[in-house]
N, C-alpha and C positions, 0 to 999 in steps of 0.2 A: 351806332345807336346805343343808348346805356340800356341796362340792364334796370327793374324791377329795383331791386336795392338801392341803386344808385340813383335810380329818379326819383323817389320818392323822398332820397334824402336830400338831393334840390329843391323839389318843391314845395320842402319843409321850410327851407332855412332862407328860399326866397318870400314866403308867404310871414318870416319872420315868427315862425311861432317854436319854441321848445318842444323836443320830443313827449314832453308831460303833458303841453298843451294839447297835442295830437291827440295826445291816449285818452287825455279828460274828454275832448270832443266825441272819440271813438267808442268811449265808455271801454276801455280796454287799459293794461297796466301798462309802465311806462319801458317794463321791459320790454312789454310785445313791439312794442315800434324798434326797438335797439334792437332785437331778434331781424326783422324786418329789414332793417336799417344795415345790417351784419351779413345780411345773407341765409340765415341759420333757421329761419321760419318765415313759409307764405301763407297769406291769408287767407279764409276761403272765400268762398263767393261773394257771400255778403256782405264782410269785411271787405273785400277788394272796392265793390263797390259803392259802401259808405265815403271809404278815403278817396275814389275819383271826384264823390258829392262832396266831398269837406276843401277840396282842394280845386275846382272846378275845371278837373280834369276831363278828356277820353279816355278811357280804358285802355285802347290802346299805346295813347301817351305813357301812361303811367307805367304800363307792361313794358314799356320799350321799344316797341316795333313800329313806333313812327317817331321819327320827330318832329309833327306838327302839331301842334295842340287844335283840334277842328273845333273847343268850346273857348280857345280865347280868339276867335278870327268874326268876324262880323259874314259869314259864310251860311248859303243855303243850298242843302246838298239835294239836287231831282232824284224823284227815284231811277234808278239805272247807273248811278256809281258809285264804289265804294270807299274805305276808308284810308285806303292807302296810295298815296302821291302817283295821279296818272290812273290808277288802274281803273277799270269800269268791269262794273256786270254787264251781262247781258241785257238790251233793253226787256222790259218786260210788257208782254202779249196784254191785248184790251181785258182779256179773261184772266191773267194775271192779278192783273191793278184792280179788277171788280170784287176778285176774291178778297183781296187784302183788304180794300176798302169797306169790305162788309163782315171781316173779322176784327178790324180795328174799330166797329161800330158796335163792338159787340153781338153780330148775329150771325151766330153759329149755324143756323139753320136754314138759313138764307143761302150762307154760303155751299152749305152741303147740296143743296139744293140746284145750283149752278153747276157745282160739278157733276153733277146724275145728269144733268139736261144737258154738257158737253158730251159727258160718253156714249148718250143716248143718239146723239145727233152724227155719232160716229167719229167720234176724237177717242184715240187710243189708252188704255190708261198708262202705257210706258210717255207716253206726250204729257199725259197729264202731271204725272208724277214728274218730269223734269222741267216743264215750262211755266206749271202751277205752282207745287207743292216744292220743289229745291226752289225756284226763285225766289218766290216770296218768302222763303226762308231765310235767306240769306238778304233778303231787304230788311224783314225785322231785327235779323242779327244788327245788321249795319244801325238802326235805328237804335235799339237797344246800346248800342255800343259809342252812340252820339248822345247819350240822354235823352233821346227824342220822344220813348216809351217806357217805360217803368219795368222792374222784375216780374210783376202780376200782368202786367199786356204780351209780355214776351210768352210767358208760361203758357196764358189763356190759349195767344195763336199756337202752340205749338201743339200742346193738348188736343186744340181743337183740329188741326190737319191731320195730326194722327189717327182721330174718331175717324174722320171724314176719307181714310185712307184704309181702315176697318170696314168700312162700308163698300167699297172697292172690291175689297179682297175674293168675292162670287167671281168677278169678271175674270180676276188672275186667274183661280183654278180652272174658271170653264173655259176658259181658251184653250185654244188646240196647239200645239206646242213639241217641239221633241221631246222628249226624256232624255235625261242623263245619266247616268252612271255614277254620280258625284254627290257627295253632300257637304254642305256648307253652313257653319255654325254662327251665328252672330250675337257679340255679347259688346254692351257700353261698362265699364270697366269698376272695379271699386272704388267708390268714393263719387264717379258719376251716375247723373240721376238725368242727365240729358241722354236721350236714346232714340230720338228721330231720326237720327242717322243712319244707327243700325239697323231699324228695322226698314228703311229704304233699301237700303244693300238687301237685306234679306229677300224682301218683294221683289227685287228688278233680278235677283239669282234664281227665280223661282220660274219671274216669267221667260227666263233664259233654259230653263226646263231642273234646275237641278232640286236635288231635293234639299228642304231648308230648316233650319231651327234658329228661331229669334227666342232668346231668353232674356231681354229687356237688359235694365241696367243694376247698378250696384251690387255684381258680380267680383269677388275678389279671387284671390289667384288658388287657392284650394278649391274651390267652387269650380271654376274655369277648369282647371285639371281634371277632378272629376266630369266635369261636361264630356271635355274631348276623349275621355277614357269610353263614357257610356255611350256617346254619338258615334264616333270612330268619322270626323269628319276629315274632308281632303282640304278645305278650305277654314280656318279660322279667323272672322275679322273681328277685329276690338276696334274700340271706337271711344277719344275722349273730345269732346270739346274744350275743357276747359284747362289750361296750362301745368296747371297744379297736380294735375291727373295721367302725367306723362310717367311719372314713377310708377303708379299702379300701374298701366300696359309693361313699362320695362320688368318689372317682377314678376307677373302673369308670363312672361314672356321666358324667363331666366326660368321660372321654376316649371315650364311645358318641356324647355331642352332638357332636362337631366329625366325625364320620364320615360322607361323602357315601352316601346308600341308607342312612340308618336313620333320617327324618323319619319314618317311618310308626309307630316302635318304641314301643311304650307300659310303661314301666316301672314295676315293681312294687318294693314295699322289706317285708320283716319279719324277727320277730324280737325278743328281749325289750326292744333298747334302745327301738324303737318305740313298745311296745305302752307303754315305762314315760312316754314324752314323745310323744304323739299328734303334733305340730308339727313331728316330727324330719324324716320324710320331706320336707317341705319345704325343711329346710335343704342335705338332700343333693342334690335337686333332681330327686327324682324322682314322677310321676304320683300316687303313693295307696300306701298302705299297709292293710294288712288284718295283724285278730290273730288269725284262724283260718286254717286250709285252706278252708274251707266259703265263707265271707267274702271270700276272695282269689277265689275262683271267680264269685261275684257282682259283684266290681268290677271282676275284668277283664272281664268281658262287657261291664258298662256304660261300660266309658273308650274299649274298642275300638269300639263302637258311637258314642261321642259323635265319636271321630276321624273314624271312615268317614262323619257327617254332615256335620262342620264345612265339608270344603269345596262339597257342593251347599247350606250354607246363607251360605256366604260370594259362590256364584256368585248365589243366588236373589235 
């Protein structure tokens, strides 16, 4: 598959237009596309997404990580599968589809309201949270990522599952639960402003009994250091969604190792770039990566426990 750079500079020159052409449509200078174009500058959100609209691309397409283009196919995708050749989500639950259906109708209120009357009727909120709130997540992703829904539809749903996961949060703490001995810090990274994710992780570690701190997004790596200086957490997870943002976690990351009092720190990494390159968290240099909340909850148990072993099996 090509790379960002190099598709775009296909798509340019099959679309027949001049790099000046691009940047006049873009409202952008004609270096920015040769930057672009070079490898030497990515765009951010918005920009990315103007140029998928200028070019009537997928996001994906354009990123590099498919090579089909799903907007020049005469193609309708159900909900239940996703963007990449073969793969499927999980179908989604009749209380799935009703939630989404009545966020994508604009009514917030409606839908919070369905979820009260699930947990009421005795659906769990760890149920909820993976077969409500991650699915349809990841259906507007997939929408959002077809052109199927706009920047402001995506934001609305996600805003709004997040209130609606605010409201939740009674049931987490009054359930009865073990305690841990543990705490776990979750931060969505500098430069990201997407943080649904981590404050998932945070909720599903909490009702796993440990104790938690969700400090949202747009967190950069001074910030982060002092976090983990003042929390003294066993678990650290950063969280980017968006590609561009894969630098900030690596730096966050670089500049936690060289800090005296955080050999014990066990870092966690997610997020879509991850989940699209399993090998990535290693490049950034941190412990394990998980593609769910659920999953993030089971590997931090297990790294923290492999830590707290190694040195009585290094002494034994």
């Amino acid at each position: 598959m090509s790379d960002f750079a190099t598709r775009l500079r296909e798509l340019r020159v099959d679309a027949d237009l001049r790099q000046k052409d691009l940047a006049d449509a873009l409202g952008v200078a004609q270096t920015t596309i040769a930057n672009y174009e070079q490898g030497a500058r990515f765009p951010d959100e918005m920009n990315l997404r103007r140029i998928a609209d200028h070019l009537n691309v997928s996001l994906d397409y354009l990123l590099g990580r498919t090579d089909v283009n799903l907007l020049a196919q005469d193609v309708q995708y159900p909900g239940g599968y996703s963007r990449e050749d073969g793969e499927q989500l999980a179908p989604m639950s009749s209380l799935a589809r009703e939630y989404l259906e009545l966020l994508l109708a604009g009514k917030r209120e409606e839908a919070s309201q369905l979820v009260h009357r699930a947990v009421e009727a005795g659906k769990g909120v760890r149920e909820i949270y993976k077969t409500v709130f991650e699915r349809t997540l990841q259906e507007i992703g997939l929408m959002w990522m077809q052109n199927r829904v706009d920047v402001a539809m995506e934001h609305y749903f996600s805003a709004s599952t997040q209130l609606i996961m605010s409201q939740l949060y009674p049931y987490i703490t009054g359930a009865s639960r073990e305690k841990r001995d543990a705490v776990c810090l979750t931060i969505a990274v500098c430069g990201e402003f997407h943080d649904i994710g981590a404050r998932m992780v945070a909720d599903f570690m909490e009702m796993d009994g440990w104790k938690t701190f969700f400090l949202g997004n747009n967190l950069c790596s001074e910030d982060i250091v002092r976090a983990a200086l003042d929390q003294k957490p066993d678990i650290l997870a950063l969280s980017a969604t968006m590609f561009f943002n894969v630098e900030s976690i690596a730096r966050a990351i670089r500049a936690l190792r060289t800090v005296d009092g955080l050999d014990h720190l066990v870092i966690l990494v997610g997020g879509q770039p991850f989940n699209q390159d399993p090998e990535l968290w290693k490049k950034v240099g941190a412990d394990g990566s998980a593609d769910s909340a659920e999953e993030a909850v089971k590997l931090a148990g297990r790294l923290v426990k492999e830590k707290a072993d190694l040195p009585r099996a290094l002494s034994g």
